[in-house]
C-alpha positions in Angstrom: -7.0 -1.8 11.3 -3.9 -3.1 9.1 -1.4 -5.4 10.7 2.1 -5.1 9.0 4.6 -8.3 9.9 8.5 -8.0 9.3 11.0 -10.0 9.6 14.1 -8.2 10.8 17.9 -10.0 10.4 18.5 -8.3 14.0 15.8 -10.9 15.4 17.5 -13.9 14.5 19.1 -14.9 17.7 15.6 -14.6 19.3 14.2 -18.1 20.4 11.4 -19.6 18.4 8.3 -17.8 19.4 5.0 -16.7 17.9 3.7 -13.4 18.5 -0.3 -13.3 19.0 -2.3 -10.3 18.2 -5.7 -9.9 19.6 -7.4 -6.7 17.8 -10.5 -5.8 19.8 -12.3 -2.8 18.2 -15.5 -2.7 20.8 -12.8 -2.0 23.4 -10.1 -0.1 21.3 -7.6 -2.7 22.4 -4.7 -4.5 20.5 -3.8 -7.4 23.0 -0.4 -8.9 22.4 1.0 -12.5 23.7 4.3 -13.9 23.6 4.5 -17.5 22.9 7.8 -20.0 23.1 7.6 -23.4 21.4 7.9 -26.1 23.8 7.2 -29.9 23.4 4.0 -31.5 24.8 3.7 -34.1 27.1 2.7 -37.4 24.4 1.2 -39.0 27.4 -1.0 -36.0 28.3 -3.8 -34.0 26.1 -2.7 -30.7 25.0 -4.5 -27.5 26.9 -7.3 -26.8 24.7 -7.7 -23.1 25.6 -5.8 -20.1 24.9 -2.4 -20.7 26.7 -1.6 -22.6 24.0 -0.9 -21.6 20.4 -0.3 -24.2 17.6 1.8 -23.0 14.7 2.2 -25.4 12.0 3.1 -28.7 13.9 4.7 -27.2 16.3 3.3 -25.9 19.7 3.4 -22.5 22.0 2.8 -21.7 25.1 1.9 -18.1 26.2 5.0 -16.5 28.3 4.1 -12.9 28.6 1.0 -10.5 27.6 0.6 -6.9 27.3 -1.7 -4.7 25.4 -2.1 -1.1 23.8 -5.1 0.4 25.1 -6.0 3.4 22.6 -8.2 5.6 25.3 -5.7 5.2 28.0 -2.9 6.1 25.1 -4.4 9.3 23.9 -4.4 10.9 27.3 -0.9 10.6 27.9 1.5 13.3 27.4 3.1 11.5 24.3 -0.1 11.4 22.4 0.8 13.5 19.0 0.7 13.4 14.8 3.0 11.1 14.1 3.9 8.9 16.8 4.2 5.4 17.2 4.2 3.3 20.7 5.9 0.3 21.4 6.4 -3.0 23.4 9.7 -4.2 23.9 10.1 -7.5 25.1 12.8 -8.2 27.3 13.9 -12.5 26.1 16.1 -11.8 29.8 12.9 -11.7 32.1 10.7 -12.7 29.7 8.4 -9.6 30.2 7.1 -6.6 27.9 8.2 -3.6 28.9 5.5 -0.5 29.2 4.2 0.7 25.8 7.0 4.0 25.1 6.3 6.5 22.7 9.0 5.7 20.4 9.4 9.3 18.5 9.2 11.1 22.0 12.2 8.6 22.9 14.4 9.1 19.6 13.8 13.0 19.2 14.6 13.0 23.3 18.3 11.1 22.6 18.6 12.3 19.0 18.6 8.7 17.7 16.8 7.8 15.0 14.1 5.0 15.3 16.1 2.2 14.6 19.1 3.5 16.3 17.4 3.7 19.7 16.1 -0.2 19.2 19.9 -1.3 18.2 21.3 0.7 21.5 19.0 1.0 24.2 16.2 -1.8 23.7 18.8 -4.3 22.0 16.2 -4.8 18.9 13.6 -5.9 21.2 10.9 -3.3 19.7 9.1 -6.6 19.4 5.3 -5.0 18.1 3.8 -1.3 17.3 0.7 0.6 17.9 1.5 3.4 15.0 -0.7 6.8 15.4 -0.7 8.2 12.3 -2.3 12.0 13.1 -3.2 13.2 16.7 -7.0 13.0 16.0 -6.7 9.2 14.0 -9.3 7.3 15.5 -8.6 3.1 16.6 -9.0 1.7 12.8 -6.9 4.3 11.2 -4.1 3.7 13.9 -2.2 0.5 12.3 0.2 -2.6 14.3 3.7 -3.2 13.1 5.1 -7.0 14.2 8.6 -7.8 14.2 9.8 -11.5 14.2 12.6 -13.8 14.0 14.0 -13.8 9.6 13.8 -17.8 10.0 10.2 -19.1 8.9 11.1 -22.2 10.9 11.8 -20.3 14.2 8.9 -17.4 14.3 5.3 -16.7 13.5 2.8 -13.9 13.9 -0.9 -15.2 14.8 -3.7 -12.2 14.4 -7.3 -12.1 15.5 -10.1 -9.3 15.7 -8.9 -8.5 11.6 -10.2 -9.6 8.5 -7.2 -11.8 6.4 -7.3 -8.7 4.0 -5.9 -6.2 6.9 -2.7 -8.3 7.2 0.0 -7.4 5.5 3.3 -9.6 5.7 6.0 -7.5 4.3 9.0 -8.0 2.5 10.8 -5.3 4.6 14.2 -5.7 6.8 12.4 -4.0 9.9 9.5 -2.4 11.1 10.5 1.5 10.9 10.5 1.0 7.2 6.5 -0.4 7.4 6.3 3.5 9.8 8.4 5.8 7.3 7.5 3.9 4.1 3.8 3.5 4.5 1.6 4.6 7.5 3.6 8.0 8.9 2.9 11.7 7.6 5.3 14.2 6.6 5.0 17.8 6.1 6.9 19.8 3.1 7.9 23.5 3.4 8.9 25.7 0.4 9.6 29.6 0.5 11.0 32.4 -2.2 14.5 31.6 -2.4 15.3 35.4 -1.1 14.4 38.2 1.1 15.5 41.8 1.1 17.4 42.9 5.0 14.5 43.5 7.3 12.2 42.1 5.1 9.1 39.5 4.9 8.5 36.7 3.3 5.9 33.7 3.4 6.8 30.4 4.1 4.2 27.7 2.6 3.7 24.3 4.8 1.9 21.3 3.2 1.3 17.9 5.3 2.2 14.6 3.0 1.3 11.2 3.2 3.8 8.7 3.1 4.6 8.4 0.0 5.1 12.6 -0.2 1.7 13.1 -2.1 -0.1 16.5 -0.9 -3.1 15.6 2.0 -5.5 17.5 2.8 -5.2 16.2 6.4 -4.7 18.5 8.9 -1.8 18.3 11.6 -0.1 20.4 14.0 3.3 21.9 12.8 6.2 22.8 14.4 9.0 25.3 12.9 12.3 26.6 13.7 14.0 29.5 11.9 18.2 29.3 11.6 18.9 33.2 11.5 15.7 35.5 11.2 13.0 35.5 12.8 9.1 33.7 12.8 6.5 35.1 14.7 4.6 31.9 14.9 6.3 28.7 15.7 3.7 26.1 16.2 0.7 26.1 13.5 -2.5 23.8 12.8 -3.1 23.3 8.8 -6.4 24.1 7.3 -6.9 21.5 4.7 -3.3 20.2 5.0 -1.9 23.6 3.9 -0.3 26.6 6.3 1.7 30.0 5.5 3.9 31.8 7.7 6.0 34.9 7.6 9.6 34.6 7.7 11.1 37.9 8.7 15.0 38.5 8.2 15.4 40.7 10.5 18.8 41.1 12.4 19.9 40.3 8.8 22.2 41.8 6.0 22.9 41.6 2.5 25.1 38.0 1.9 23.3 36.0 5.0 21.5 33.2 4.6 18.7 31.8 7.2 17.1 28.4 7.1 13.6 27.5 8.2 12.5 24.0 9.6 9.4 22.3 9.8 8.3 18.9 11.7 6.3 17.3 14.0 6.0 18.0 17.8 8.3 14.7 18.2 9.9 14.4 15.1 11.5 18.2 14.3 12.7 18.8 11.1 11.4 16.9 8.9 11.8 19.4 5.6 13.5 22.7 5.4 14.1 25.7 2.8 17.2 27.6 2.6 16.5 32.1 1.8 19.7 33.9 0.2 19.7 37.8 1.9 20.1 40.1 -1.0 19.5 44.3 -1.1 
């Protein structure tokens, strides 16, 4: 399992902390531990157990835990392709919130990603569980960590991973580790016209991040903007689909617009059909 660490400029107000990952792939678990930097007592022996978390010279004590337990995750209602789940910890109480399936949350509002953490979680989406495809199993699923810009103020500890697996990016925020690297898309092409009343096929191919053809298979949604499509909701063979696109209710000079995208992230690639006689 990769673990991705970011920096983000919006965490710089956030105390000095150190965010501990525990990756436990007998139980499918990715344990996570906030830890603030406090002093120790010189006259008194520092806890040698796991409250405590030394970072440099400095030391941390754990505030808050939490965890993202895959089985428990993949029966909810939120498990899909292309979905990521996150903790947000709350600096106010001191407390991670619930994991929250961030794409079922930003397609719900019509944020984007990083708009929902700026508004309604005050960029405290503090570390991901991302979910690649519906049917990724616990080491394909990858972590995203996001800590305080200042290498003097924040730190990311991970156990359970081999060195190799972690990843400390050069990117502004974790949403760019998601769209950049680890999440899916799907592409859609069509002819460019139909006759009124006609058909057409539509052709839907699943990329991976970087908007190479995959032959991974996914489940697609699709929306038609004028005409009609008989199916709406399609699983790839091989990473590839075809649909009809019927124009009918149409005349010569209309146009119509066809959508595909992910059960929580719609539209994600679209082609435009001319009506002509």
């Amino acid at each position: 399992m990769k673990v991705y660490i970011t920096r983000p400029p919006a965490y710089a107000s956030s105390p000095d902390h150190v965010v501990r990952v525990l990756v436990d792939a007998s139980k499918q678990r990715v344990g996570v531990e906030m830890c603030i930097v406090f002093s120790p007592n010189p006259s008194e022996p520092v806890p040698d157990d796991e409250s405590v978390v030394q970072s440099g010279d400095k030391f941390y004590k754990v505030i808050a835990a939490s965890e993202f337990d895959y089985e428990l995750l993949k029966r909810s209602t939120g498990w899909a392709d292309r979905q990521a789940w996150h903790l947000t910890f709350r600096w106010d109480v001191r407390s991670f919130t619930d994991p929250i399936p961030l794409y079922t949350y930003s397609m719900a509002t019509k944020m984007s990603a990083p708009e929902l953490s700026r508004t309604t979680y005050q960029n405290n989406l503090s570390v991901g569980f991302v979910v690649p495809f519906s049917d990724s199993t616990f080491e394909d699923c990858a972590v995203t960590v996001n800590i305080n810009p200042d290498v003097n103020k924040g730190d990311c500890v991970v156990l359970g991973v081999d060195a190799s697996e972690i990843e400390r990016t050069d990117y502004s925020a974790s949403a760019q580790v998601r769209e950049l690297i680890l999440l899916p898309g799907v592409q859609i092409s069509a002819p460019s016209s139909c006759t009124p009343g006609g058909q057409i096929n539509v052709q839907v191919q699943v990329l991976d991040a970087n908007d190479m053809p995959i032959e991974h298979d996914a489940e697609i949604f699709l929306e038609a903007v004028n005409g009609y499509l008989p199916k709406t909701r399609i699983k790839t063979v091989n990473g590839q689909a075809s649909v009809p696109f019927m124009a009918l209710g149409l005349v010569a000079g209309d146009s119509a617009r066809v959508k595909a995208g992910f059960k929580y992230f719609s539209g994600a690639s679209d082609a435009s059909i001319q009506i002509h006689d």
